[in-house]
N, C-alpha and C positions, 0 to 999 in steps of 0.2 A: 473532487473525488467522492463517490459514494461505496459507501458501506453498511451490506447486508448480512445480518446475521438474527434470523427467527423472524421475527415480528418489526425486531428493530432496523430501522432505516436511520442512516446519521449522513451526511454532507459534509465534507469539506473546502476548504480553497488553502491555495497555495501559491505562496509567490515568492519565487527565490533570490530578487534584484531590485529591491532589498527583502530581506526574508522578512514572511508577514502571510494574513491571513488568518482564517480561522481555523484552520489546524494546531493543536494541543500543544506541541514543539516545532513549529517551523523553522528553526534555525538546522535542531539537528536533523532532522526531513532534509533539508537543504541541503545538510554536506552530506549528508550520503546520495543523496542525487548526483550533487559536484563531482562527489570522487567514482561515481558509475558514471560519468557523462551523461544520465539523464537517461539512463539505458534502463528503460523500466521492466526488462526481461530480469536482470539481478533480484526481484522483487516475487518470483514463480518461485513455488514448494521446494527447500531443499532437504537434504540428508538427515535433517530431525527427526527420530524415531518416532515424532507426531505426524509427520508428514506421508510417515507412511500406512496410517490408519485407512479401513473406509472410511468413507464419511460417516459423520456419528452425528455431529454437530457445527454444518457448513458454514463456510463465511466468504461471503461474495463481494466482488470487491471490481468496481468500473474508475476507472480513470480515463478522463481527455482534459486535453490541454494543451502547451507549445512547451518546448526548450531549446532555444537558440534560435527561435524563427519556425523551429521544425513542428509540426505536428502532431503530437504523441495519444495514443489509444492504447489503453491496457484494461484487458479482464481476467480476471482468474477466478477459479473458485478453489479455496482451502478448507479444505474435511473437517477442520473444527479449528477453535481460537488459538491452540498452543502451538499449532505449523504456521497458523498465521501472524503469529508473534511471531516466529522463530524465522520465519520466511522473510518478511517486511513491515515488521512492528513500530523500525524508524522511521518508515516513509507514511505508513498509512495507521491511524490509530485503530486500533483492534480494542471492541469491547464485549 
């Protein structure tokens, strides 16, 4: 997974069998993967009154990779760090 915010570019990996990689918490990444079935749409802006800003201070965010054999591709971009906490902070580290 890569993550964009300003100038900074960070990278991640993730492996959930057995949880590992170099993301910052991959265990807890891992279950909330598990318990969205790897449904990386749970991970899009929600109802956080951050989420509902313009963008002020973007944070872009690509994923590819597999779960269960499948394919997975996600992008999103979140208007500043606090929806992208509040959006998917367990899954992808937000800095």
């Amino acid at each position: 997974m890569l993550v964009f915010h300003g100038d900074d570019i960070r990278q991640y990996s993730l492996e959930c069998t057995p949880d590992g990689g170099t993301h910052p918490d991959a265990p807890t990444a891992c279950d909330k993967l598990r318990k969205a079935d790897g449904n990386l749409l749970t991970l899009r802006p929600g109802s956080h009154p951050s989420c509902q800003e313009s963008e002020t201070d973007p944070v872009d965010v690509e994923i590819m990779g597999t779960w269960n054999g499948l394919i997975t591709v996600f992008n999103e971009r979140y208007p500043n760090p606090t929806c992208a906490k509040a959006s998917a902070g367990l899954v992808i580290p937000i800095h």
